[in-house]
N, C-alpha and C positions, 0 to 999 in steps of 0.2 A: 504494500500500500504506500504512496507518493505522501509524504508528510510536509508540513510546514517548512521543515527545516531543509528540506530536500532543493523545496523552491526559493528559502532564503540565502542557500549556499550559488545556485546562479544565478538571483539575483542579484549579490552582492550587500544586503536587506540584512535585519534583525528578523527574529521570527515573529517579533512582536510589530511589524511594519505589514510583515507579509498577513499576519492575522487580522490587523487592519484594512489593508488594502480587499482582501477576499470579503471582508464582514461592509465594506463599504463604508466603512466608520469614518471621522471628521478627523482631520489631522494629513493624510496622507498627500502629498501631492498629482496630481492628475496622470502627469507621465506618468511617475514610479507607480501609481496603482494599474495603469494601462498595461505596463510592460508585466508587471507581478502578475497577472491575468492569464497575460500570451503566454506565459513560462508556466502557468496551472495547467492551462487550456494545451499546453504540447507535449507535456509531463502524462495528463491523464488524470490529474488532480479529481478525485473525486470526494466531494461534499458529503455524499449521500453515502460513502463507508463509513462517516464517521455516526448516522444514524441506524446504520445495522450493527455499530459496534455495541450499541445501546441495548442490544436483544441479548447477546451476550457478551455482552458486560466486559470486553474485552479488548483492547485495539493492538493488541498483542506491543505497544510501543512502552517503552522505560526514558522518565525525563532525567536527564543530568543537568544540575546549576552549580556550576563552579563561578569561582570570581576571576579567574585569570586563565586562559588558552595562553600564555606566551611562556608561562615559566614551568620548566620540567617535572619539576615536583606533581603539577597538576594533570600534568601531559602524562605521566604515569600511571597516575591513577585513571585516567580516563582511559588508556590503554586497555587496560586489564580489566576494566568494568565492562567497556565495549566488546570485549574478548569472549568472555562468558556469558554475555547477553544474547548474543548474537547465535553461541552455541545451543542456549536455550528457544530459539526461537524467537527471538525480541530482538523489533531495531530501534538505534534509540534514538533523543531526540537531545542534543545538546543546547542549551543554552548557557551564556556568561553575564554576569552581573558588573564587570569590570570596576570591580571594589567601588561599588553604586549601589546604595539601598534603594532609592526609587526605581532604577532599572532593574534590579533584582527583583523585587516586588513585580514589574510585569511582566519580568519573563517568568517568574511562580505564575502567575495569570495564566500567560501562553499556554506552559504547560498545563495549566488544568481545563484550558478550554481546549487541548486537544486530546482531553478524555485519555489520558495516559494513565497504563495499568500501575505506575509506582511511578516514587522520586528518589533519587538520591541528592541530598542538597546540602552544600558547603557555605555556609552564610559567609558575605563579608564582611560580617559587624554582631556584634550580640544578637542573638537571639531573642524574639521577642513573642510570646506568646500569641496575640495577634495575626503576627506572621505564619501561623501554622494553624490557627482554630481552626481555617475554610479548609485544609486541606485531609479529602476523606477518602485518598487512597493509600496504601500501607509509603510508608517513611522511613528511609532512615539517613541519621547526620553525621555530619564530622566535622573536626574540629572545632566541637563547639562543647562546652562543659555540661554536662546531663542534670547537675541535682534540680533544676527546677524544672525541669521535663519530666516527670516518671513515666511519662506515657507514652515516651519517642524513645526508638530504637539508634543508640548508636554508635559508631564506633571511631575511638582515638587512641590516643599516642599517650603514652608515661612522660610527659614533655619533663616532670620532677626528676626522674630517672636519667634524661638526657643531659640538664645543666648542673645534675650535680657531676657526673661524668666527667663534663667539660671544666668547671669548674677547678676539681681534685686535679685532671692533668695538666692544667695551667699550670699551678702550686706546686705540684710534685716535681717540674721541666725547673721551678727557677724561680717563675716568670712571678713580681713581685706589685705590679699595678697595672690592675685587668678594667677592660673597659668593655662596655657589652654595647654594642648596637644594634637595637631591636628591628620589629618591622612595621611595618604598619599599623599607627594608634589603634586606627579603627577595627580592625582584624582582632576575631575574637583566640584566635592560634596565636599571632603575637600579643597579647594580653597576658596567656595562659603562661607562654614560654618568659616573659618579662619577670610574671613573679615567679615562676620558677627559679630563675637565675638570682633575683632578690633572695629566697629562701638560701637555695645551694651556698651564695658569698656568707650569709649568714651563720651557716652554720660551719664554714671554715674560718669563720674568726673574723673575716674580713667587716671594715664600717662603709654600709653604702655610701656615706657622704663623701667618702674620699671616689667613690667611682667614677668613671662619666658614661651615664647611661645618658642614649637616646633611641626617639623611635623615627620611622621613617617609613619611604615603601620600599620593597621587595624589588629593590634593582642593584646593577651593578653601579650606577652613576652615584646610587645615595649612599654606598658603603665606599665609593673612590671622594666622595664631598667630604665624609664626615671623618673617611680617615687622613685626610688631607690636615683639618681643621684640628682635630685629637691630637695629631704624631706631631705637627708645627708649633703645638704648645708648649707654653714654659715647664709644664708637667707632664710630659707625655705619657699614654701607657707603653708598657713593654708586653702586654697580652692581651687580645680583642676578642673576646666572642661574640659571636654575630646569628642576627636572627635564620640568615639564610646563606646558601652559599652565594648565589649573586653579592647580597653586603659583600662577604669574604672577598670575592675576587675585584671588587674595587677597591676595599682596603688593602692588598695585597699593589695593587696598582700603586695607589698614595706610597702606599713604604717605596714601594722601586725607584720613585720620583725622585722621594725625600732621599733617598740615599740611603735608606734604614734595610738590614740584613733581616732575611726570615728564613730560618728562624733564632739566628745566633742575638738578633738585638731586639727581635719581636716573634712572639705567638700568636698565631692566627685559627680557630677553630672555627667552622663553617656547620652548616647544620642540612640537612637535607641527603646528603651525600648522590647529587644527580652524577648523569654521566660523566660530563668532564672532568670531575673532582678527582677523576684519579689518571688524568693524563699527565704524560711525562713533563711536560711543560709547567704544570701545577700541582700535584700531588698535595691535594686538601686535607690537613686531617678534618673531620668534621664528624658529627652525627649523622649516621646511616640511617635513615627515617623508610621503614617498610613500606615503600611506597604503591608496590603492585599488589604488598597485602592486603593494603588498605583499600583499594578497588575491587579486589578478589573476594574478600571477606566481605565487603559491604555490599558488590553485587548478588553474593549466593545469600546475605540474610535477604536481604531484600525480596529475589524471588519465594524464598519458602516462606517470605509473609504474603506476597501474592497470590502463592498457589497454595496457602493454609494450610500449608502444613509446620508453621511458626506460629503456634496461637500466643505466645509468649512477649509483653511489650512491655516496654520501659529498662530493657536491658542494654548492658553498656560492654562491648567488645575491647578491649584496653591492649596494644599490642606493643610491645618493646623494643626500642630502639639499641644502636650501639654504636661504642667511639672504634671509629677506623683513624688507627695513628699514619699520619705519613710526615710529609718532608716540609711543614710550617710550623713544625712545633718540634724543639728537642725530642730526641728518643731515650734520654736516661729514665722516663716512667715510664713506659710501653706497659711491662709489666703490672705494675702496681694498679695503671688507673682502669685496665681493663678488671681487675679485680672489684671494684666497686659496685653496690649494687643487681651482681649477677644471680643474687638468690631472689625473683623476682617473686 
């Protein structure tokens, strides 16, 4: 069956333009709704599957709403969701929120106006109760903190687990004033990971006042700004941990500038561990974040809450991360920091 998203990808459109354009609705321009028409009309686009899906209750389609298509981390997990959706029988139907709560909000719209048998959805910002009352097909989330959901299925990451990790092998290497640059305020994963890393310095002695935390987005330009601005200071740090590896690999950038050695006069741990992280060029230590688990696992609860055979809701899948040491961080604790935390 020819989906929305089928006709917004040659289109060049949002799905929520092309839903417009087909519903006739006010907003759309006259061309782009002409031409979104001609691309239904040559497609095969039919209306009326989407009212036999209504008999059985089925349109055999699965929504994904992530906040970012550019960064790997997400591009993984979509991989591996689309992997086994696909093997089930289900096409899916992507939508991106591009760390936009209004846009997010209509592409949750979209997808439920295209009668989709499930979502999986990645908020780009807190969770809001609201945001999920309309929605009455099965669910389930990530990266989003569960105690005031009991009622939503979902699954995340020990992000506690990861910065203290990070944390201990700064400490163990040397490395004597750590500076963490987060990611995105608004991002409820960078939130979670923010006081995680507050706890972890905590409980290694360390006084946050002396740190310099900041938050930022999920690029390599805002971790190449901020380590510019960090290393040029009259205090610089000599260890950075960072929300993601994009930060990492701009702050790796700044040190190169500045003239600063990594990892003999600086630590760098990255978080995410995507593919490049471990090219010869860069060899990132960072957190290895299950990234196609997280797809994997969230696409099969998903379907057995579709197809009922998961009567069980409000449960929380927690899956464990791990520090991969390489060539930005001393190797004198290899040992020791992998030791931390392994009795999960």
């Amino acid at each position: 069956m020819v989906t929305l998203f089928d006709i917004a990808q040659i289109a060049g459109v949002s799905c929520s333009t092309v839903s417009r354009a087909l519903g006739d609705f006010k907003g759309t321009n006259a061309d782009v709704r002409k031409r979104i028409r001609k691309i239904a009309k040559e497609l095969g686009y039919d209306r009326n599957a989407l009212a036999r899906s209504l008999v059985t209750r089925q349109t055999k389609t699965i929504g994904l709403l992530l906040p970012d298509l550019t960064n790997p981390f997400f591009i993984t997990i979509l991989s591996a969701m689309e992997t086994i959706a696909n093997e089930a029988g289900y096409s899916v139907l992507i939508s991106c929120s591009f760390w936009d709560q209004e846009i997010e909000q209509e592409e949750l719209n979209v997808l439920l106006e295209s009668r989709v048998d499930g979502i999986f959805f990645y908020p780009c910002a807190r969770l809001k109760k609201e945001t999920v009352s309309n929605i009455r097909v099965p669910l389930v989330v990530s990266g989003q903190q569960s105690s005031s959901f009991p009622e939503i299925n979902f699954v995340n990451i020990d992000h506690h687990r990861s910065l203290a990790l990070s944390v201990h092998h700064l400490i163990e290497c040397g490395y004597k004033k750590i500076a963490y640059f987060g990611g995105n305020a608004h991002s409820p994963t960078a939130h979670v990971r923010l006081n995680a890393f507050k706890e972890a310095a905590r409980n290694q002695n360390l006084h946050l006042s002396d740190i310099d935390i900041s938050e930022d987005e999920y690029s390599i330009k805002s971790g190449y700004e901020r380590g510019l601005n960090a290393l040029g200071s009259k205090s610089p740090p000599d260890g950075i941990i960072c929300g993601d590896d994009l930060i990492a690999l701009g702050a790796m950038q700044a040190a190169s500038e500045l003239g600063i050695s990594v990892p003999n006069d600086l630590g760098i741990i990255g978080y995410d561990d995507v593919l490049y992280a471990a090219l010869p060029q860069i060899m990132l230590t960072t957190i290895r974040v299950p990234c196609e688990e997280i797809g994997s696992v969230g696409m099969k609860l998903l379907l057995r809450l579709m197809n009922g055979t998961n009567k069980k809701f409000g449960m929380q899948v927690l899956l464990f991360p791990e520090l991969v040491i390489r060539n930005t961080t001393s190797e004198t604790a290899n040992n020791m920091s992998n030791n931390i935390g392994n009795g999960k």
